[in-house]
C-alpha positions in Angstrom: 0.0 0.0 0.0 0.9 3.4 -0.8 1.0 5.7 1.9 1.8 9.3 0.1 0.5 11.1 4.1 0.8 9.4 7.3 0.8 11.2 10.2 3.5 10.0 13.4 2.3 9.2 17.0 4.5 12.2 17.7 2.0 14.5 15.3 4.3 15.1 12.7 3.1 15.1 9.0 4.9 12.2 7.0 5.4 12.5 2.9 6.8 10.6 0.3 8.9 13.2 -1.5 7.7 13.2 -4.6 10.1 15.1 -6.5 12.4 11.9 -5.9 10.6 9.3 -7.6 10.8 7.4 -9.1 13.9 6.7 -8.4 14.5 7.3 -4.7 11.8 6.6 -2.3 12.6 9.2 0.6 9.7 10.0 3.4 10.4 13.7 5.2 9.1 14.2 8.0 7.7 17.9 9.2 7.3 19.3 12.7 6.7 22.7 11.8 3.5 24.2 9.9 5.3 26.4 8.0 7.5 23.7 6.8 4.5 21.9 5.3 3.3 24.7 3.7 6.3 25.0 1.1 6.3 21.4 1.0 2.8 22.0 -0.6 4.3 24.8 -3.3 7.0 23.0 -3.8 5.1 19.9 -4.7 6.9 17.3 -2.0 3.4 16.4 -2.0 0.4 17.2 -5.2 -2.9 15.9 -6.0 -5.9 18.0 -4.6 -7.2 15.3 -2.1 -3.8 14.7 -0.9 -3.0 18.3 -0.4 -6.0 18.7 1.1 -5.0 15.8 3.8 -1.6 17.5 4.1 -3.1 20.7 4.6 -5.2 19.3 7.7 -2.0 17.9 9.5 0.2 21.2 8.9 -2.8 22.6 10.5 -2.8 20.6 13.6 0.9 21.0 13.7 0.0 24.8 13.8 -2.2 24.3 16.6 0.2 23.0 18.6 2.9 26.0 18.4 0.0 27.8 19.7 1.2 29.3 23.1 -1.9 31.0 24.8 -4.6 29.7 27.5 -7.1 32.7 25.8 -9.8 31.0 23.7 -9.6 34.1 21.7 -5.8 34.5 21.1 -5.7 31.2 19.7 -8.3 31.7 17.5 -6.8 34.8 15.5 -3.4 32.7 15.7 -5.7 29.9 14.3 -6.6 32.2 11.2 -3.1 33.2 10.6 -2.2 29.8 10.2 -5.4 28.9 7.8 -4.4 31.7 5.7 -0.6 30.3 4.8 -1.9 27.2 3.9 -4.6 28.7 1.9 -2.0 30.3 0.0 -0.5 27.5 -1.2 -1.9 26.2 -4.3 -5.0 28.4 -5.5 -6.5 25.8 -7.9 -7.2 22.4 -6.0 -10.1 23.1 -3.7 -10.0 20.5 -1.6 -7.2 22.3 -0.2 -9.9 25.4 0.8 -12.2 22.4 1.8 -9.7 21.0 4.3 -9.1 24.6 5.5 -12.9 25.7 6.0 -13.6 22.2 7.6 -10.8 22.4 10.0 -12.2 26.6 10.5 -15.7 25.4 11.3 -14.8 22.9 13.6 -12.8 26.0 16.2 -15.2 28.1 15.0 -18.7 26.1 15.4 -18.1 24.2 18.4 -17.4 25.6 22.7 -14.5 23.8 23.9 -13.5 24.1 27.4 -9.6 25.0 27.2 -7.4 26.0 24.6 -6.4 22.2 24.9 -9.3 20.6 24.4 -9.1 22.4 20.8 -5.9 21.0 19.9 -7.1 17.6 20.8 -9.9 17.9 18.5 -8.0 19.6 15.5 -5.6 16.9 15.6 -8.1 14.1 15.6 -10.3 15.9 12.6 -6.6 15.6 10.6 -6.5 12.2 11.4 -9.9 11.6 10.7 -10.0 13.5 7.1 -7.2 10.9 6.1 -9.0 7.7 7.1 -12.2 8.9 5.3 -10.1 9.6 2.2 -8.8 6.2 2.1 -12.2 4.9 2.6 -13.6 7.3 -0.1 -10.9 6.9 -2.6 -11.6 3.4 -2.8 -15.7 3.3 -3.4 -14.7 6.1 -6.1 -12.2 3.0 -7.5 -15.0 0.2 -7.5 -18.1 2.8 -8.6 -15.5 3.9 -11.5 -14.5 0.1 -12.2 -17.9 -0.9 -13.5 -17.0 1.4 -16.7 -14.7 -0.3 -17.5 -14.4 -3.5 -19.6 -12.4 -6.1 -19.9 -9.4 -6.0 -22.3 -9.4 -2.2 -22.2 -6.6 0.0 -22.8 -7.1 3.1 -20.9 -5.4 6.1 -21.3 -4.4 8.6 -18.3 -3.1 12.4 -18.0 -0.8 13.4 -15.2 -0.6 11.3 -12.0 -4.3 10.7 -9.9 -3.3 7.6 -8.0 -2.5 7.1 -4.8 0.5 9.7 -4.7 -2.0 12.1 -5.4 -4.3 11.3 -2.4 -3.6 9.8 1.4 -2.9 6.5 -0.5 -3.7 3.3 -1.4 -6.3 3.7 -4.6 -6.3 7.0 -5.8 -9.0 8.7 -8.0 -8.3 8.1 -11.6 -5.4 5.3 -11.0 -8.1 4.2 -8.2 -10.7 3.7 -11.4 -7.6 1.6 -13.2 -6.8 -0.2 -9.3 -10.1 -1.4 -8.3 -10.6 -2.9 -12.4 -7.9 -4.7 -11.9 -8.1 -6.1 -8.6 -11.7 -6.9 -10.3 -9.8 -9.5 -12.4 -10.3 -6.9 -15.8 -7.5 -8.2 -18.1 -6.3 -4.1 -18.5 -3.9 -2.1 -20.1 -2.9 1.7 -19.1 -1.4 4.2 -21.7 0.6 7.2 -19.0 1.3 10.5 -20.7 3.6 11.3 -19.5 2.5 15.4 -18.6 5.1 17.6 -19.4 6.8 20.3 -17.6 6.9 17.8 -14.5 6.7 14.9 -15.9 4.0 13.3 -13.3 2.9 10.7 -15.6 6.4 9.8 -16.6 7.7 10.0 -12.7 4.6 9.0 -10.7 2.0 7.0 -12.1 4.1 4.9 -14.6 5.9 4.1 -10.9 2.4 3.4 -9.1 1.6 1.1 -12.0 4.8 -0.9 -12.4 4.5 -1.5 -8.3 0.6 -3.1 -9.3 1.6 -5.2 -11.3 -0.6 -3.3 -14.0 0.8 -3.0 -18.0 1.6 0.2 -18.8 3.0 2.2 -21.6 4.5 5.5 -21.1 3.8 8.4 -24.5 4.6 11.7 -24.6 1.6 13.9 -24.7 1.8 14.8 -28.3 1.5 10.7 -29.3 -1.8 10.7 -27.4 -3.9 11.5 -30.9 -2.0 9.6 -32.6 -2.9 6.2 -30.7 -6.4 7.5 -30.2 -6.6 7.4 -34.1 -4.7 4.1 -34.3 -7.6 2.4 -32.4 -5.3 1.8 -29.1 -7.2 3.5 -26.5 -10.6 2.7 -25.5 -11.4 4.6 -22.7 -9.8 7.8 -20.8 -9.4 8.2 -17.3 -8.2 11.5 -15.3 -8.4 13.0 -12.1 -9.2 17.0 -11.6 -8.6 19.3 -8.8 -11.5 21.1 -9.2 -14.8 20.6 -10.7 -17.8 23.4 -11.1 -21.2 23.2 -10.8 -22.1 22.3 -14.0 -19.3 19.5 -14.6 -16.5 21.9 -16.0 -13.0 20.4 -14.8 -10.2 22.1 -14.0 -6.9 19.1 -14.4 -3.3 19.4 -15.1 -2.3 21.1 -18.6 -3.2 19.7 -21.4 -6.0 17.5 -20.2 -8.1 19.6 -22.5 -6.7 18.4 -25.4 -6.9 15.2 -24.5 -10.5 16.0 -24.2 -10.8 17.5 -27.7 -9.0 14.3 -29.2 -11.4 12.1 -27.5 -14.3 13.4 -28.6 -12.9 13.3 -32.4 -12.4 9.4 -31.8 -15.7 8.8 -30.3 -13.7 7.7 -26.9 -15.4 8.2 -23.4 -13.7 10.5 -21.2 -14.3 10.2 -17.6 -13.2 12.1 -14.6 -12.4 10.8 -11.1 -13.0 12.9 -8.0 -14.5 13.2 -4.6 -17.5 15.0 -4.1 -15.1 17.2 -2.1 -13.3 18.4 -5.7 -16.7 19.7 -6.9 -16.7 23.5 -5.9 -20.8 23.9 -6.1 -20.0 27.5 -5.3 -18.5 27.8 -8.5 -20.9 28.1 -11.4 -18.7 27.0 -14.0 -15.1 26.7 -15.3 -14.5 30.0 -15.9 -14.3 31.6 -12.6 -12.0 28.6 -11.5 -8.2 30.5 -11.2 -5.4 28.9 -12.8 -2.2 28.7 -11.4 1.1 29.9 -13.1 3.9 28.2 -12.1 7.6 29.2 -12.3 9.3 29.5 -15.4 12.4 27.1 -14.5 9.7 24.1 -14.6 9.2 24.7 -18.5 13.5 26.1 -18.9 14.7 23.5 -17.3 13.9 19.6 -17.7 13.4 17.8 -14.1 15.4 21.1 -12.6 18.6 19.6 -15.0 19.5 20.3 -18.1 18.3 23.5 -19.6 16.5 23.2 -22.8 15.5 26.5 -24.6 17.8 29.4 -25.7 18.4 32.6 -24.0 15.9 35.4 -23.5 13.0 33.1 -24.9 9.1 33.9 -23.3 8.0 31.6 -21.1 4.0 30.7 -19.8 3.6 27.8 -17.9 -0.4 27.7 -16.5 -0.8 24.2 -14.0 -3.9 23.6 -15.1 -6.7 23.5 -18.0 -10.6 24.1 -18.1 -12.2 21.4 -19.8 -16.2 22.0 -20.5 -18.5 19.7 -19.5 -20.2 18.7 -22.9 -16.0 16.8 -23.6 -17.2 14.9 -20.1 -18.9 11.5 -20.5 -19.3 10.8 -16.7 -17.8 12.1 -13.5 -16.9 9.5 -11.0 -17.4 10.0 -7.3 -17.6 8.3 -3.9 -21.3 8.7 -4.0 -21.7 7.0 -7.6 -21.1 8.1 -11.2 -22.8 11.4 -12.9 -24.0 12.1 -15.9 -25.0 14.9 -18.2 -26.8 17.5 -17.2 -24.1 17.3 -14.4 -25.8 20.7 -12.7 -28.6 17.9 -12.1 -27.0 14.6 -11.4 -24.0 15.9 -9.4 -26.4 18.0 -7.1 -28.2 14.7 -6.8 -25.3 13.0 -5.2 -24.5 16.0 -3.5 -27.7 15.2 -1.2 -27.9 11.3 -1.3 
């Protein structure tokens, strides 16, 4: 199993170091809130749900550097400490979700000592990583019954288990839970340039499955589409509107496009905590621009482009609901119209 966040008895947040893999497999450990915030920018750890778990753990590692017996102290120290982390990485929500969870929990409840808060911030971390364990895999087995047997499925960037608390995953989860079905299943990995996630992360997660998998660069992906090689598409998101609009890593929309050129289904894996129902659609959804050096530079290494060349390097795509054939969640699988259907699941 796959533990990307683990939390020590000691309180400390645990993460495989992602920016090692795949070939080093390194676990640092973090005592200090602050700490685990850059960990977050500096993408130690990525994947909305598991930044979201990450985010709950610095918090309760905040908590604890807290100094004061006044209820009302802590609290405005309480807010500082919600606002770093909500700095972090402005597209996946389920890092804000984490954040306003872990706020309403201070905020909504009377606790008898400063102390008695701690306790209970600590044991809502702990408690938001269990349940995404749990979720992660219903989300695998719902998402598995798409699936048929001798499929090759195609998958953008890394959603597996590296990009949750572990184990399953959300699009990887899909691909996991098919094969633990006994689906005879093949996986095509793009291999999601400038950070190579699919190349690094989930061509790693599959090889440790035991699951087939062929590595492309993103550019082949119509290519084999067209070829007849792909029959289904899988991808994770780290947020999702409304009305089924999904914000994924770069280039997911063209995957999108190609797909519905070649008459393939594309689906999307995510918990019902990924879908921002205070966000109407994908445009209002902000994108993240990441530094330069990611696009400059290959793996932080060797550079690769000339001198004084413009660089734009966005994290993350929109791609409109109508290029969506289902969304995947915990709480079963939606359809279009997805303003109807994921409202649905939102109160089953």
């Amino acid at each position: 199993m796959i533990k990307t966040v683990e939390f020590a008895e000691n309180g400390n947040v645990l993460l495989i170091d992602q920016r090692k893999l795949p070939t080093k497999e390194i676990v640092n450990e973090y005592s200090d809130y602050k700490e685990v915030a850059k960990a977050i920018v500096e993408m130690v750890v990525r994947g909305a749900p598991a930044i979201g778990v990450t985010a709950a753990g610095g918090i309760a590692l905040g908590v604890r550097a807290i100094e004061t017996a006044d209820i009302d102290v802590f609290k405005r120290e309480y807010e500082l400490i919600l606002e770093l982390l909500g700095a972090t990485r402005p597209t996946a929500v389920n890092l804000f979700w984490a954040i306003e969870r872990m706020r309403k929990l201070v905020n909504g409840n009377r606790f008898a000592s400063v102390d008695d808060i701690k306790q209970a911030v600590y044991a809502e971390a702990r408690k938001i990583l269990a349940e995404d364990i749990v979720i992660n895999e219903k989300m695998g087995f719902n998402g598995a019954e798409l699936i048929k047997d001798g499929d090759t499925i195609l998958t953008h960037c890394n959603a597996g288990a590296l990009a949750t608390a572990g184990h399953y995953g959300t699009a990887l989860g899909v691909i996991k839970a098919a094969h633990i079905s006994g689906k005879n299943i093949k996986v095509f990995a793009d291999e999601t340039r400038p950070r190579l996630q699919g190349a690094n992360l989930t061509a790693w997660e599959m090889v440790k499955e035991g699951i087939d998998v062929t590595l492309i660069t993103d550019s082949m992906a119509g290519y084999f589409m067209k070829m007849g090689k792909i029959d289904r598409i899988v991808v994770g998101s780290d947020r999702i509107a409304g009305n089924g609009d999904v914000a994924n890593k770069i280039g997911t929309y063209s995957v999108a496009v190609l797909a519905k050129r070649h008459n393939i289904p594309f689906y999307v894996a995510a918990p019902m905590s990924t879908i921002d129902f205070d966000m109407p659609n994908g445009d209002g959804i902000p994108i993240e621009e990441r530094n330069k050096d990611e696009v400059l530079y290959v793996m932080g290494g060797k550079r690769v482009t000339p001198e004084g060349v413009n660089i734009m390097n966005p994290a993350f795509d929109i791609t409109p609901n109508d290029l969506v054939e289902a969304i995947i969640t915990e709480k079963g699988v939606a359809r279009k119209p997805f303003t109807e259907s994921l409202g649905k699941l939102r109160n089953s």
